[in-house]
Structures are given as structure tokens and as C-alpha cells.
N, C-alpha and C positions, 0 to 999 in steps of 0.2 A: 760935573754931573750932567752938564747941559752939552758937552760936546757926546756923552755916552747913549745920550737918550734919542739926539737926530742921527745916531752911528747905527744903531738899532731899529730905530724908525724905514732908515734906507736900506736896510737889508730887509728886513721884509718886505720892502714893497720890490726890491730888486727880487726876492722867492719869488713874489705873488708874478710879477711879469714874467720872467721865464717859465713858471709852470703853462700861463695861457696863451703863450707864444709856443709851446710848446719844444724852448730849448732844454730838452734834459740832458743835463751834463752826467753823463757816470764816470768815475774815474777807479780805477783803470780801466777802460776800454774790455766791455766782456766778448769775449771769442765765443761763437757757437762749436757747439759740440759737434765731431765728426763721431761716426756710427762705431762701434768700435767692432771690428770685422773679425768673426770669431766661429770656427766649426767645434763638433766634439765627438766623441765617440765614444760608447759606453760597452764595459762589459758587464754582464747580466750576473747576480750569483747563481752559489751550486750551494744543494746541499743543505738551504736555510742556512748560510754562513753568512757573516757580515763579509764576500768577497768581492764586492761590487770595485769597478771603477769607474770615474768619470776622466778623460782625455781630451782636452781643451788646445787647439792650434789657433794663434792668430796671427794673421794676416801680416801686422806689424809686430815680426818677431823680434824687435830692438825696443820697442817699447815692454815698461814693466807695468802690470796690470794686479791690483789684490782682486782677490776673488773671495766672498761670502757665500756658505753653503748653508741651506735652513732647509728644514724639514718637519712632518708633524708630529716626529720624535726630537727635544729638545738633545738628547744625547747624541744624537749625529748631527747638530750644527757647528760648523767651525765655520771661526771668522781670520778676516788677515791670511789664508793661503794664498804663499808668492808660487807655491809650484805648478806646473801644467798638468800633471796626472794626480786624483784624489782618490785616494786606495783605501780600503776596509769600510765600504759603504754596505748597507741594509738594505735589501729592496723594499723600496717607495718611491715617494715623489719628491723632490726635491728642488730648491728653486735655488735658482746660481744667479747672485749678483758681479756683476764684473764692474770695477772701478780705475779708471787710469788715473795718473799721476796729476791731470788737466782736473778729475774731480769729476768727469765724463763717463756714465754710468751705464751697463747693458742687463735685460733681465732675462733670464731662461729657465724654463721649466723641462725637467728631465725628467725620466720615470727610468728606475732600478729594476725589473723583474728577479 
């Protein structure tokens, strides 16, 4: 019990020095995020039809990206879309989260007429 208690002892004083020495160890090692590079292109409805689309190109077409769509109608939010064109939109506003695989995240506001 007396070996467990100066085991103890030395770890926190080994914490307390590395915080004010200011070595922070994180492990794994976190990568910053790059931008994720992304145009679109919307077509507008007709009609008062829900015929909207949204048409998302990116940049790094090998990379796979989910995309979340929210809107201030809960009934045209979808989440998890792996596709690049979102077809049978409502016009409004709608806000498009993109997510890569890294966990690297892009936010966009589009508007439906």
C-alpha cells in the first residue's frame, strides 16, 4: 500500500509539472482542418411545387463528404445525404452542413425561391 501511495504521489506531481512547463501531450496528434472546398448550384421552384434542388461540386471529388440539410420546416430536414444533387426541396432557407470523413466540418446557407 505504501509503494501505491508514493506511485500516486508522483503522478500528480509529474500532471502538476507538465501542465506549468506547459508540456501538453495529446495523443494522437490532432491535424487541423483543411477548408473543405465546395461550390453549388440551385435550381429555384415552379409552381409552389416542392421542385427545388440543391448541386453541390467539390473540389476533392475523391474525397466522400455527408452532407445535413435543416430548414425552418422540420419536414424537409434530411440528415446522412452521401449524394451531390438534393432534389424535392420547398423554397426557403435552408442551411447545409458538410462533414468529411477527418470529422472536418463546412456551413452554408442557401435560399430556395
Amino acid at each position: 500500500m505504501v509503494g501505491f501511495k508514493y506511485l500516486t504521489c508522483s503522478l500528480l506531481i509529474f500532471a502538476a509539472w507538465s501542465f506549468q512547463t506547459g508540456n501538453n501531450v495529446a495523443y494522437p496528434p490532432v491535424k487541423p482542418c483543411d477548408e473543405i472546398q465546395v461550390t453549388y448550384k440551385i435550381k429555384n421552384t415552379s409552381g409552389s411545387q416542392a421542385n427545388g434542388e440543391i448541386e453541390l461540386k467539390f473540389k476533392d471529388d475523391k474525397q466522400t463528404y455527408t452532407t445535413y440539410l435543416f430548414s425552418g420546416d422540420s419536414r424537409n430536414n434530411r440528415l446522412d445525404v452521401t449524394e451531390t444533387k438534393i432534389t424535392e426541396l420547398n423554397a426557403g432557407d435552408y442551411n447545409v452542413i458538410i462533414r468529411s470523413k477527418e470529422g472536418c466540418t463546412r456551413h452554408l446557407t442557401i435560399r430556395i425561391k
